[in-house]
PDB file with one MODEL, atoms N, CA, C and O in Angstrom:
MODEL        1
ATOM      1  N   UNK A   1      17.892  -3.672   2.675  1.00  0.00           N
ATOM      2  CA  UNK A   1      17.338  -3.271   3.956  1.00  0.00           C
ATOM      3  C   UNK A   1      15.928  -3.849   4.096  1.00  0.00           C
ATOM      4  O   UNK A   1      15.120  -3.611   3.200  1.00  0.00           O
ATOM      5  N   UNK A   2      15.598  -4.532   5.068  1.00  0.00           N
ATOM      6  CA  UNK A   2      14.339  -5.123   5.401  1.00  0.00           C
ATOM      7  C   UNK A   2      13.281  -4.166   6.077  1.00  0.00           C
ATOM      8  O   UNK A   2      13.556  -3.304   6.912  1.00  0.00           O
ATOM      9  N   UNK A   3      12.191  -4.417   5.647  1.00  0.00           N
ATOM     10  CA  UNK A   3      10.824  -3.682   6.281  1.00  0.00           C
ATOM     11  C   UNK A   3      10.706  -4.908   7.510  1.00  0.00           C
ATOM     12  O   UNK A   3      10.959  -6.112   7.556  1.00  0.00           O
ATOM     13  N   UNK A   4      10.128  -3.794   8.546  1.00  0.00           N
ATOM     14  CA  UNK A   4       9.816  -4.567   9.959  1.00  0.00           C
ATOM     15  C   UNK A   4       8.246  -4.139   9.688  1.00  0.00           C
ATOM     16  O   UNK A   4       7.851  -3.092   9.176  1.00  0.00           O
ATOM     17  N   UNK A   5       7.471  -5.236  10.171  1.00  0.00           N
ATOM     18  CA  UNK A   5       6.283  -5.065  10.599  1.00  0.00           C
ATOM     19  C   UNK A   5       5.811  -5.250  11.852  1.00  0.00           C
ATOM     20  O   UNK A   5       6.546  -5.955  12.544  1.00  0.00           O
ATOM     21  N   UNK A   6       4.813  -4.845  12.381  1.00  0.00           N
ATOM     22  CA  UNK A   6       3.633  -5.213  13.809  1.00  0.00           C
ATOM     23  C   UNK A   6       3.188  -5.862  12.834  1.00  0.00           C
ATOM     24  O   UNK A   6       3.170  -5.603  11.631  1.00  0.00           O
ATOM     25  N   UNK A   7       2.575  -7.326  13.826  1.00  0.00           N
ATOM     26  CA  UNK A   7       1.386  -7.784  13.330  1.00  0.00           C
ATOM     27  C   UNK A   7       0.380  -8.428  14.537  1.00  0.00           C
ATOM     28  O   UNK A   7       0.951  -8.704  15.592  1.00  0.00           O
ATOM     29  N   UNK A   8      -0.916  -8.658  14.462  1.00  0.00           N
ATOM     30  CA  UNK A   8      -1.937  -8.814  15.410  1.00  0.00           C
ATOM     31  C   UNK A   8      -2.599 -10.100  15.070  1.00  0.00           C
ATOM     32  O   UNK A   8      -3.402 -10.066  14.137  1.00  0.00           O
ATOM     33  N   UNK A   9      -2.427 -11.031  15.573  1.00  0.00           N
ATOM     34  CA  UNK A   9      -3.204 -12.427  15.255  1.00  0.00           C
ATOM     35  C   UNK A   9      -4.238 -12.984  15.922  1.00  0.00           C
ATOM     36  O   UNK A   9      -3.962 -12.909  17.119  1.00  0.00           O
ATOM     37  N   UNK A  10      -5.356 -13.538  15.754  1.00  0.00           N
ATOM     38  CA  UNK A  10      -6.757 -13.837  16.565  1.00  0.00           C
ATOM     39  C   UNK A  10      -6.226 -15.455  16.045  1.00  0.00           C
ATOM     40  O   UNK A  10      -5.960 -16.080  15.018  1.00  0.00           O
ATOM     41  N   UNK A  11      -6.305 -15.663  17.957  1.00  0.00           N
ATOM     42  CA  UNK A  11      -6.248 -17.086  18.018  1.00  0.00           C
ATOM     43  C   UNK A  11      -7.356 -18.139  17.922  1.00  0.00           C
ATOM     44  O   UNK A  11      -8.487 -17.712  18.157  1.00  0.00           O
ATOM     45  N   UNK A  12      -7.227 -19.550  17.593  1.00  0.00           N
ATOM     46  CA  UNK A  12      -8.403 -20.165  17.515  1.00  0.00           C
ATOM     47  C   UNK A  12      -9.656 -19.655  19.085  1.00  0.00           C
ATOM     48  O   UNK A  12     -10.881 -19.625  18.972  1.00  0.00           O
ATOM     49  N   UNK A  13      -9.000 -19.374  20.187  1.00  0.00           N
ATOM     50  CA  UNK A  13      -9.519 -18.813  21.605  1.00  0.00           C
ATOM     51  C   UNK A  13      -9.962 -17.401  21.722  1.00  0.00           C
ATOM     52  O   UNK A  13     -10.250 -16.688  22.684  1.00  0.00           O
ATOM     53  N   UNK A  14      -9.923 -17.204  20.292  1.00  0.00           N
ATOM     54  CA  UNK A  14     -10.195 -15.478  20.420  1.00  0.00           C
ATOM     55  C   UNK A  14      -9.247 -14.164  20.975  1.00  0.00           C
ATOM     56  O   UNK A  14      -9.361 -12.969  20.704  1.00  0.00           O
ATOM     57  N   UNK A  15      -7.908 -15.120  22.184  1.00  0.00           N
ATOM     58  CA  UNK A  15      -7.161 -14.524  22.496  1.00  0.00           C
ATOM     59  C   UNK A  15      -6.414 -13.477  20.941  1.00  0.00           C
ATOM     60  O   UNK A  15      -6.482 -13.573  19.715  1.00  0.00           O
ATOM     61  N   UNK A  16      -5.842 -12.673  21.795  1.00  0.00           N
ATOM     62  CA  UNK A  16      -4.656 -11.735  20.395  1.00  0.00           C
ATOM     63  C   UNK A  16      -3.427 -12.319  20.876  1.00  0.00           C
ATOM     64  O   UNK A  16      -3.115 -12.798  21.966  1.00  0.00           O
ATOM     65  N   UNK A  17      -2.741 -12.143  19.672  1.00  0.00           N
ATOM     66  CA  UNK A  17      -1.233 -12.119  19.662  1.00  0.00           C
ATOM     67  C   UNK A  17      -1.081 -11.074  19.664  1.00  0.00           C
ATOM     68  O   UNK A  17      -2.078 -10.366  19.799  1.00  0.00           O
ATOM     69  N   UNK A  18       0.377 -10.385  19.498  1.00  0.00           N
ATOM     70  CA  UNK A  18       0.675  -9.615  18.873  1.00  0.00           C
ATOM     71  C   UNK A  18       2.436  -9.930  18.548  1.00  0.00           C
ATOM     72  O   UNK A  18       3.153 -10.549  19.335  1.00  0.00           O
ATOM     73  N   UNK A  19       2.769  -9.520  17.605  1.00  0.00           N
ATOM     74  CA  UNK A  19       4.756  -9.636  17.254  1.00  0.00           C
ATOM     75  C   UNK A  19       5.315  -8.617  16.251  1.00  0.00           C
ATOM     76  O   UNK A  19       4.900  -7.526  15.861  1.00  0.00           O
ATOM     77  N   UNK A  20       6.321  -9.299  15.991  1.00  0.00           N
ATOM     78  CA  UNK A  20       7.238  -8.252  14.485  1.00  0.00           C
ATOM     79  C   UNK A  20       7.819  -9.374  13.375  1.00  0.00           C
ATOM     80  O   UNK A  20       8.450 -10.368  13.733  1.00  0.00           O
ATOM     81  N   UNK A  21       7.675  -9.229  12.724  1.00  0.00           N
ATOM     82  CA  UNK A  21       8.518  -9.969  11.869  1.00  0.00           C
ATOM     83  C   UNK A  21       8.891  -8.976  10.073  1.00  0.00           C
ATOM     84  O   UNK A  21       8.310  -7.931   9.780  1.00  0.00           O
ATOM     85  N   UNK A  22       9.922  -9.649   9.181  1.00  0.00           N
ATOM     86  CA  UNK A  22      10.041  -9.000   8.205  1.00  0.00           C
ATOM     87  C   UNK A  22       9.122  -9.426   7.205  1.00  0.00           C
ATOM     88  O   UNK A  22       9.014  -8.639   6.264  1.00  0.00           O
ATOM     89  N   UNK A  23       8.547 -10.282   7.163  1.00  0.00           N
ATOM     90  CA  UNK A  23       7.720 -11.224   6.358  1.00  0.00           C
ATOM     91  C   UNK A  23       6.510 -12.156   7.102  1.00  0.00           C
ATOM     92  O   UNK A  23       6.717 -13.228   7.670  1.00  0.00           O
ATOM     93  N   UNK A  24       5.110 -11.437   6.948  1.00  0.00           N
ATOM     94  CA  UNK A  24       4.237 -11.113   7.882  1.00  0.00           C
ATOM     95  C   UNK A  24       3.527 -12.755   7.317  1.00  0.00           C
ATOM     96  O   UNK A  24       3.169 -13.536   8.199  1.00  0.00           O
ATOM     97  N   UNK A  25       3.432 -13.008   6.404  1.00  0.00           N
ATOM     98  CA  UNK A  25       2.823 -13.913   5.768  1.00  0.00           C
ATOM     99  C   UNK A  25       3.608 -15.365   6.128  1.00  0.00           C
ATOM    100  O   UNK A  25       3.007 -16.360   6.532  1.00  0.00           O
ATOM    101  N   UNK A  26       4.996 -15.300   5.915  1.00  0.00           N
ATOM    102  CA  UNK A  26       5.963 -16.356   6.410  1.00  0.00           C
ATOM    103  C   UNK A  26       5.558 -16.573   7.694  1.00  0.00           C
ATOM    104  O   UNK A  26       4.940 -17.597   7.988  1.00  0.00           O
ATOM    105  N   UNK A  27       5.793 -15.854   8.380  1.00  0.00           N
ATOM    106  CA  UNK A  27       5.224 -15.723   9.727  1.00  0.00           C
ATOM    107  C   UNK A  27       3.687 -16.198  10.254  1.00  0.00           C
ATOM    108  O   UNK A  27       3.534 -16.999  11.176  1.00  0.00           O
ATOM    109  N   UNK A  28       2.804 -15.695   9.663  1.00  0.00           N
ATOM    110  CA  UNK A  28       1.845 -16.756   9.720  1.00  0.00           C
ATOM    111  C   UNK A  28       1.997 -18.040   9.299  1.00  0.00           C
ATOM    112  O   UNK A  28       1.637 -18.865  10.138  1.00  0.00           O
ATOM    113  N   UNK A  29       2.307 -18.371   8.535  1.00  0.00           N
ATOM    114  CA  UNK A  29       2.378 -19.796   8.020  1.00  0.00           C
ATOM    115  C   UNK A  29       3.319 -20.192   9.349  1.00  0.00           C
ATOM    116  O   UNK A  29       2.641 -21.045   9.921  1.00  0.00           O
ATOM    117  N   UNK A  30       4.363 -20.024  10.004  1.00  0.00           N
ATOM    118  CA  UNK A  30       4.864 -20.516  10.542  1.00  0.00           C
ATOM    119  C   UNK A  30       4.105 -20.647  11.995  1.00  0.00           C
ATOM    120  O   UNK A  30       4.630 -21.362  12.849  1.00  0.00           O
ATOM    121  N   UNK A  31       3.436 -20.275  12.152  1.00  0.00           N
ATOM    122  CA  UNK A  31       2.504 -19.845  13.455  1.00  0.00           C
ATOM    123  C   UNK A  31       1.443 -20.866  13.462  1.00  0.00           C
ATOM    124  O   UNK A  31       1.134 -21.568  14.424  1.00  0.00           O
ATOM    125  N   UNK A  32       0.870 -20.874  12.183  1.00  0.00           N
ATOM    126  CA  UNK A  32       0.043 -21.999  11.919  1.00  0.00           C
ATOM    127  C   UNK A  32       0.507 -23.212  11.695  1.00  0.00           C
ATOM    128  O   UNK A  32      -0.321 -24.064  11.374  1.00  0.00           O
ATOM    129  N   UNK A  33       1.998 -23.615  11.811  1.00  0.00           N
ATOM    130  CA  UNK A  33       2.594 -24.694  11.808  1.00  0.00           C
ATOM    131  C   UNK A  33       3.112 -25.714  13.059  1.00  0.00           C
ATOM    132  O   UNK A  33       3.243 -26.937  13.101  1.00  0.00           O
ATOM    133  N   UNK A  34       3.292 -24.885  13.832  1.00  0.00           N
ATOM    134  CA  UNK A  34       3.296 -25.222  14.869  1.00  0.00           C
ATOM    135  C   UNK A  34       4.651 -24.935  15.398  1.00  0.00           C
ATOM    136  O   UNK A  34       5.309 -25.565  16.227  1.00  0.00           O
ATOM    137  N   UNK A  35       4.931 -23.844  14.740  1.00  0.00           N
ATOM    138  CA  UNK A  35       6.378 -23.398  14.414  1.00  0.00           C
ATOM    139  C   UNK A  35       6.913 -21.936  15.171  1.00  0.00           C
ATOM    140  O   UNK A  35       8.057 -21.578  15.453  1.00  0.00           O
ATOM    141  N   UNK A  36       5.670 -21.295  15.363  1.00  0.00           N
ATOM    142  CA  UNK A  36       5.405 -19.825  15.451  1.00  0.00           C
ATOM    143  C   UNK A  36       5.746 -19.859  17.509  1.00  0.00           C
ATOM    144  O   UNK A  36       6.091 -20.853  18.148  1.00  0.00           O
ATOM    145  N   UNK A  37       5.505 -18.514  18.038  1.00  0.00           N
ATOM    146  CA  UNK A  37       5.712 -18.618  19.148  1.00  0.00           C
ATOM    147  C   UNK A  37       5.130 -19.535  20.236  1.00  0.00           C
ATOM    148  O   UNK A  37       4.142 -20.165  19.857  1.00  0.00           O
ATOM    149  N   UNK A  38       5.434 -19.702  21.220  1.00  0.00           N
ATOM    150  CA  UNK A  38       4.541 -21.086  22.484  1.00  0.00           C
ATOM    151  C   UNK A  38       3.565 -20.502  22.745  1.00  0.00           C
ATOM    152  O   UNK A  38       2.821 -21.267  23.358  1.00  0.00           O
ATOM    153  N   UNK A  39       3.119 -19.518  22.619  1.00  0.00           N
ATOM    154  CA  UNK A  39       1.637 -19.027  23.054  1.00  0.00           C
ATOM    155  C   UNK A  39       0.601 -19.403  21.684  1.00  0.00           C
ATOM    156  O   UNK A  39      -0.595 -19.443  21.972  1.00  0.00           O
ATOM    157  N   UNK A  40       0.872 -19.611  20.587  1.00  0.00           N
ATOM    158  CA  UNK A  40       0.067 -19.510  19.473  1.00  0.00           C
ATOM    159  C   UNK A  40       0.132 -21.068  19.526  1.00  0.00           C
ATOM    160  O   UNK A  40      -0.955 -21.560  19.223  1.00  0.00           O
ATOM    161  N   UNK A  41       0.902 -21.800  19.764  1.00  0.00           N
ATOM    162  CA  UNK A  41       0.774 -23.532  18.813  1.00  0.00           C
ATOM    163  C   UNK A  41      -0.249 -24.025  20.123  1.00  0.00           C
ATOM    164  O   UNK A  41      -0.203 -25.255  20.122  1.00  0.00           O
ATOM    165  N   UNK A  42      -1.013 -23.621  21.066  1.00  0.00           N
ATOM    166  CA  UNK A  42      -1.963 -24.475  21.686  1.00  0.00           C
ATOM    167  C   UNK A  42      -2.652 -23.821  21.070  1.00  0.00           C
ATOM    168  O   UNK A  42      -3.802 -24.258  21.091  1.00  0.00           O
ATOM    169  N   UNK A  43      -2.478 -22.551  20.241  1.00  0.00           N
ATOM    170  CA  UNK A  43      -4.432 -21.761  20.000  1.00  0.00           C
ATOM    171  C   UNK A  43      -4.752 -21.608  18.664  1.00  0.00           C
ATOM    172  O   UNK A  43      -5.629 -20.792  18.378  1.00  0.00           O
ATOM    173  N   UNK A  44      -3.994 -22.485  17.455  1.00  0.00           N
ATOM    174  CA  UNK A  44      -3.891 -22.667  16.508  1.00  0.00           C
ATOM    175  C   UNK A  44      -5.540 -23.028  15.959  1.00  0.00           C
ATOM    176  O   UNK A  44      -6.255 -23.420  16.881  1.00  0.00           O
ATOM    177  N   UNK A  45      -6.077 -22.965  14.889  1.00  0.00           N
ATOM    178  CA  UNK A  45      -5.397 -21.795  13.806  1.00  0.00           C
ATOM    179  C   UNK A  45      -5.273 -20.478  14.032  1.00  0.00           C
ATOM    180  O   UNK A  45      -6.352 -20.056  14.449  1.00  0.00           O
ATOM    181  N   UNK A  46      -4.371 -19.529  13.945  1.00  0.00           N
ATOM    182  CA  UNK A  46      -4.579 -18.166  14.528  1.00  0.00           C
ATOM    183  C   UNK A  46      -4.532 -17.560  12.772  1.00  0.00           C
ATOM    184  O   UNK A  46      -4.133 -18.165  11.777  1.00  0.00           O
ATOM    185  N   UNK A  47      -5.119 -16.120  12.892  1.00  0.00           N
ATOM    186  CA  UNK A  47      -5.552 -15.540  11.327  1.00  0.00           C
ATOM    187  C   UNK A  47      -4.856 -14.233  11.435  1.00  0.00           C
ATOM    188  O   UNK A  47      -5.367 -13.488  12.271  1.00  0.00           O
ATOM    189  N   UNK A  48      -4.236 -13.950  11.058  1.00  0.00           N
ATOM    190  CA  UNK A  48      -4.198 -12.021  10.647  1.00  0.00           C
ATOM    191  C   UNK A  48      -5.195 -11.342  10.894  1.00  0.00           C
ATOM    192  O   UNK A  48      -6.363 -11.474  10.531  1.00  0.00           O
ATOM    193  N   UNK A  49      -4.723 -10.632  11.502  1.00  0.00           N
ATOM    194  CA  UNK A  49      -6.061  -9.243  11.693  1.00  0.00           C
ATOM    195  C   UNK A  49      -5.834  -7.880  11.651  1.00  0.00           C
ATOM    196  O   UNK A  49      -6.720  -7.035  11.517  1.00  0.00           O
ATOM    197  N   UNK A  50      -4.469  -7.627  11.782  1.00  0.00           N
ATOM    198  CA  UNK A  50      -3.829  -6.469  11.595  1.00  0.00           C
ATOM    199  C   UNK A  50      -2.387  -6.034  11.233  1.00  0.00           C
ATOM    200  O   UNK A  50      -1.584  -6.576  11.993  1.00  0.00           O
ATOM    201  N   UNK A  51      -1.829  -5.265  10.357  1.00  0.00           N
ATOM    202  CA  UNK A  51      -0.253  -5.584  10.548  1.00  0.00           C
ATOM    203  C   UNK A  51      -0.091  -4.104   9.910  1.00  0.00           C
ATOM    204  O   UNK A  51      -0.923  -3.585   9.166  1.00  0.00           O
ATOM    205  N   UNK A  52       0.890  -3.631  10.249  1.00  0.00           N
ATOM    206  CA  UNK A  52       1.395  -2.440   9.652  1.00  0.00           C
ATOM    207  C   UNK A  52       3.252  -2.162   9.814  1.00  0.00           C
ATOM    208  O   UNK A  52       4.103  -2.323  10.690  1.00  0.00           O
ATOM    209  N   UNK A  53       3.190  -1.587   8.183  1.00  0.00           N
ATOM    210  CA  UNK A  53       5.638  -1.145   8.293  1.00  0.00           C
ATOM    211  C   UNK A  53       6.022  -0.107   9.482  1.00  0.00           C
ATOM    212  O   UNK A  53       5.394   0.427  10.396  1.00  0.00           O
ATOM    213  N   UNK A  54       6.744  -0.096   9.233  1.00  0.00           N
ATOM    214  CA  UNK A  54       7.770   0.262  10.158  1.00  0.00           C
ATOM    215  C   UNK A  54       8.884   0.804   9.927  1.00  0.00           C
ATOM    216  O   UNK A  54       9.733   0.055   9.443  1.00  0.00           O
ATOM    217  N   UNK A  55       9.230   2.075  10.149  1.00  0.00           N
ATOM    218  CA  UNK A  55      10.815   2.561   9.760  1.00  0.00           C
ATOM    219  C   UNK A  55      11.694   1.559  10.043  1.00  0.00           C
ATOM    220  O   UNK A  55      12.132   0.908   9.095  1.00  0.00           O
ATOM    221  N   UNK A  56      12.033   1.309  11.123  1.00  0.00           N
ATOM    222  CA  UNK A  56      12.717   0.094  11.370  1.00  0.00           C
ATOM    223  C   UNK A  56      12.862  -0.734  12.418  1.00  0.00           C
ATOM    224  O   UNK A  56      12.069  -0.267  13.235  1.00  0.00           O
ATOM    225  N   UNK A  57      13.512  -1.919  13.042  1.00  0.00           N
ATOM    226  CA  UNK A  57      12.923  -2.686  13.442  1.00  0.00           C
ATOM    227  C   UNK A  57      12.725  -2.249  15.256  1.00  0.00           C
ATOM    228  O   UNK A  57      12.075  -2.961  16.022  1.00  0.00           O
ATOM    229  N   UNK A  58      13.495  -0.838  15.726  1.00  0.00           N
ATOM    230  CA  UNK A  58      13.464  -0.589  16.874  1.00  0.00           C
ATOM    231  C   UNK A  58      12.195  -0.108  16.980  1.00  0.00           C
ATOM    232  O   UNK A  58      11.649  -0.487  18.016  1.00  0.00           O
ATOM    233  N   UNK A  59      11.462   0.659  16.214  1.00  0.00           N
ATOM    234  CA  UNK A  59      10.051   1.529  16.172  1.00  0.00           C
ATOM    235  C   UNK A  59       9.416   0.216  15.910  1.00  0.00           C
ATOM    236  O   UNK A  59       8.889   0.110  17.017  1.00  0.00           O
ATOM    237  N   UNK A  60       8.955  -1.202  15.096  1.00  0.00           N
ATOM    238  CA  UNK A  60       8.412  -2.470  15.431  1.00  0.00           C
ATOM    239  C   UNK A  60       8.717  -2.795  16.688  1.00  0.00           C
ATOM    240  O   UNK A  60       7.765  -3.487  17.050  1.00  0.00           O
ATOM    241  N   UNK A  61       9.351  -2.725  17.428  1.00  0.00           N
ATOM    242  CA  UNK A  61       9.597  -3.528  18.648  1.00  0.00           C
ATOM    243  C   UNK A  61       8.855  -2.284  19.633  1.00  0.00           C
ATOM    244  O   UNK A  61       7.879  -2.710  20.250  1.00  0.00           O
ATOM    245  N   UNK A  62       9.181  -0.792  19.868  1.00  0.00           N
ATOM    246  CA  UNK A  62       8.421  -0.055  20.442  1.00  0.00           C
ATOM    247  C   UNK A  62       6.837  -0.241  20.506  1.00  0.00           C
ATOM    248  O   UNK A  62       6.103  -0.387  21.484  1.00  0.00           O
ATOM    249  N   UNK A  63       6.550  -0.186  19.129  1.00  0.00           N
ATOM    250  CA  UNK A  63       5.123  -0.554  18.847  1.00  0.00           C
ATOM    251  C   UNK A  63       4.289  -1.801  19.362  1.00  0.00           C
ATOM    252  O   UNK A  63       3.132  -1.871  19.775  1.00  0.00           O
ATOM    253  N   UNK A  64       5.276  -2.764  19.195  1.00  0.00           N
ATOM    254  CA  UNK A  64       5.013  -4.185  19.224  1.00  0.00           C
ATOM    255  C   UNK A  64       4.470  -3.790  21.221  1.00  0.00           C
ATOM    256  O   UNK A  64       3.325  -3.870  21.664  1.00  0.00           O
ATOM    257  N   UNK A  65       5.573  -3.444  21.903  1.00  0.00           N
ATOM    258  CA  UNK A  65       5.375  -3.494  23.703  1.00  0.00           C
ATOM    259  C   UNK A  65       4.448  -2.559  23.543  1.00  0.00           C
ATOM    260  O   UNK A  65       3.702  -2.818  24.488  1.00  0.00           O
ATOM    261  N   UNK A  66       3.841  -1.373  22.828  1.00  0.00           N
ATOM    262  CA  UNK A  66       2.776  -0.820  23.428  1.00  0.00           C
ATOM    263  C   UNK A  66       1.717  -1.315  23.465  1.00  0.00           C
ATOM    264  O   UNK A  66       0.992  -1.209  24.454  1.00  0.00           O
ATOM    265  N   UNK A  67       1.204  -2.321  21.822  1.00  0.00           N
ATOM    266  CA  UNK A  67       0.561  -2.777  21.883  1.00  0.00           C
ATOM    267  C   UNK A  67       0.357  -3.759  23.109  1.00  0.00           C
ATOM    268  O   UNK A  67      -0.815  -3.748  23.487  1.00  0.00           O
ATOM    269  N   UNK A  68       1.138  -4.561  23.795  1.00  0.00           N
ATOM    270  CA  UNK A  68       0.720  -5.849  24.323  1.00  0.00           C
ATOM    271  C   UNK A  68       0.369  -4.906  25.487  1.00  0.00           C
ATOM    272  O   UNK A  68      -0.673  -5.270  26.031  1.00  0.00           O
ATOM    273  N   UNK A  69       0.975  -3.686  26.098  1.00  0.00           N
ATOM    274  CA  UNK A  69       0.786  -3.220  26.932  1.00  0.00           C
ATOM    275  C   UNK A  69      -0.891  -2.772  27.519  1.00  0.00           C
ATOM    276  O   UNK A  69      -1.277  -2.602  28.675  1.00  0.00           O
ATOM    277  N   UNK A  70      -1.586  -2.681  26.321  1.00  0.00           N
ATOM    278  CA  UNK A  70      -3.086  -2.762  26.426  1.00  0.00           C
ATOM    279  C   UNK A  70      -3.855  -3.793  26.586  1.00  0.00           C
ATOM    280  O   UNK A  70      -3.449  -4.948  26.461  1.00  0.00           O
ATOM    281  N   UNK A  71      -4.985  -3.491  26.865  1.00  0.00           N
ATOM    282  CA  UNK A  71      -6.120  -4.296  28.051  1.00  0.00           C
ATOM    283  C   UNK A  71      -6.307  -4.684  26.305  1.00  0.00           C
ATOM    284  O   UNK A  71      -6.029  -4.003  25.318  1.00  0.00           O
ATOM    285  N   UNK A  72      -6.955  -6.210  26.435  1.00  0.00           N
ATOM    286  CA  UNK A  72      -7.690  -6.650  25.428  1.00  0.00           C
ATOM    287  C   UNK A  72      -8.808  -5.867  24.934  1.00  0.00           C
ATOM    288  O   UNK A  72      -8.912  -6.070  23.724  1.00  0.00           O
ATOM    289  N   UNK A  73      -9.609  -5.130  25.321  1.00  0.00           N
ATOM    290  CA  UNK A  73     -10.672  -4.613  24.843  1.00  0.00           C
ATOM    291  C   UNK A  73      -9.992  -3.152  23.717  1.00  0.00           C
ATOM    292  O   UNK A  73     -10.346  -2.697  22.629  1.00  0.00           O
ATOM    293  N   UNK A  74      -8.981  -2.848  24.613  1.00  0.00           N
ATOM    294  CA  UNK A  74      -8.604  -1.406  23.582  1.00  0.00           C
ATOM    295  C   UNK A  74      -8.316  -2.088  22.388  1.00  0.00           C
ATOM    296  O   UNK A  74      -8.784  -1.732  21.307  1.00  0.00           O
ATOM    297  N   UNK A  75      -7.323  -3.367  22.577  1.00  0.00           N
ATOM    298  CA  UNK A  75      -6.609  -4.245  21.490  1.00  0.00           C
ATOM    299  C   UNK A  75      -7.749  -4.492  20.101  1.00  0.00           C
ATOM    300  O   UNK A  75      -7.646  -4.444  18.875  1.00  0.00           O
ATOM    301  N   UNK A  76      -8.783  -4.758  21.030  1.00  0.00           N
ATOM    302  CA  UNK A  76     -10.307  -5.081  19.883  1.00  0.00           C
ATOM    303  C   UNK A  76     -10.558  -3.375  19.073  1.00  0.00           C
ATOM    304  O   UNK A  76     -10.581  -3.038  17.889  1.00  0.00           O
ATOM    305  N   UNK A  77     -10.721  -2.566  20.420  1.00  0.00           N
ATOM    306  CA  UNK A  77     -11.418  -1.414  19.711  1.00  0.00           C
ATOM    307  C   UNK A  77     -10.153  -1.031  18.537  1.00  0.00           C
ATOM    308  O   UNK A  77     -10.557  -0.628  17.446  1.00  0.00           O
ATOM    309  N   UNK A  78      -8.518  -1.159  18.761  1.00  0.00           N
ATOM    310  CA  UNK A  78      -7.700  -0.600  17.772  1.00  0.00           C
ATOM    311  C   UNK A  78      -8.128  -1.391  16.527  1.00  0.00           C
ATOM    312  O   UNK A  78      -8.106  -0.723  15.493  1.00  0.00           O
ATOM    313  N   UNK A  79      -8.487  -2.589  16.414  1.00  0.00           N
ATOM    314  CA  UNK A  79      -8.105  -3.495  15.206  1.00  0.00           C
ATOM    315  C   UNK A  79      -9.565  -3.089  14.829  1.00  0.00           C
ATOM    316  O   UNK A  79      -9.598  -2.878  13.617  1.00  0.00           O
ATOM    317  N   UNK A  80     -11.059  -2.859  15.544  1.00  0.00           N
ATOM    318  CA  UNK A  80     -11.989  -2.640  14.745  1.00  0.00           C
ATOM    319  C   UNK A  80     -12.058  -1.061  13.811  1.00  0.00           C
ATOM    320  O   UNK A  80     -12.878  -0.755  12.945  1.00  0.00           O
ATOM    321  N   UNK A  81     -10.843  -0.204  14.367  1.00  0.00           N
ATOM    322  CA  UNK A  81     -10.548   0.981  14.125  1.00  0.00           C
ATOM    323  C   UNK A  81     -11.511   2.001  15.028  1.00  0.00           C
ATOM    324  O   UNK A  81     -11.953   3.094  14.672  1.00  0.00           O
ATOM    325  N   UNK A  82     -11.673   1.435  16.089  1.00  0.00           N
ATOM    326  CA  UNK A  82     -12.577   2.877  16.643  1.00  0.00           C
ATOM    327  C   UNK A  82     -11.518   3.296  17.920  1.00  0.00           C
ATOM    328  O   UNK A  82     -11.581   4.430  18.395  1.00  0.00           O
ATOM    329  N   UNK A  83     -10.578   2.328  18.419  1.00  0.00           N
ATOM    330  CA  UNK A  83      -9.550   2.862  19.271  1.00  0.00           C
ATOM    331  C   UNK A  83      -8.600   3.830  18.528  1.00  0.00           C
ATOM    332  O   UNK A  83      -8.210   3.466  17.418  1.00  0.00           O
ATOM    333  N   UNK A  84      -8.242   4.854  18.944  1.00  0.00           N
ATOM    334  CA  UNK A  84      -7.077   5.674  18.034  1.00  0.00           C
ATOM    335  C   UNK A  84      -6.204   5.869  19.479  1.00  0.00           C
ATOM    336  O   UNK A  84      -6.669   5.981  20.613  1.00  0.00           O
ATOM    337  N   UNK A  85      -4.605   5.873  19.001  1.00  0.00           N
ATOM    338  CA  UNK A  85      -3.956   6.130  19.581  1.00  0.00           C
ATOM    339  C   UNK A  85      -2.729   7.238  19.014  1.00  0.00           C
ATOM    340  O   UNK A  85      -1.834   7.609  19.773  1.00  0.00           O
TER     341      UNK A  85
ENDMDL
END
């Protein structure tokens, strides 16, 4: 059985990502390859900045839309830890 993760990526533009994957690290590498989703290969290098498990991959995917569902600034205050949700 696979662990699902959220994960949060800062693009070379400062923009965020955000996604799911089972293997958060693969996933970067692939992101930084030019491999990863069409929003990341123009804003390459993008870095990790946040990622957390997941019961499973429907609660990653819940998580995943709430996150994008926020204004960039909450997105900053969650990852600096002063946003709580």
């Amino acid at each position: 059985m696979s662990r699902w993760y959220v994960y949060v990526l800062r693009c070379r533009d400062k923009s965020l990502y955000t996604g799911i994957s089972t293997d958060v690290l693969a996933r970067l590498e692939k992101h930084n390859a030019g491999k990863g989703a069409a929003y990341t290969r123009s804003r390459m290098p993008v870095t990790l900045v946040w990622s957390k498990a997941c019961k499973t991959e429907s609660a990653a995917r819940k998580r995943e839309a709430e996150i994008k569902r926020w204004k960039k600034a909450e997105k900053e205050a969650f990852i600096s830890g002063t946003f709580v949700v």
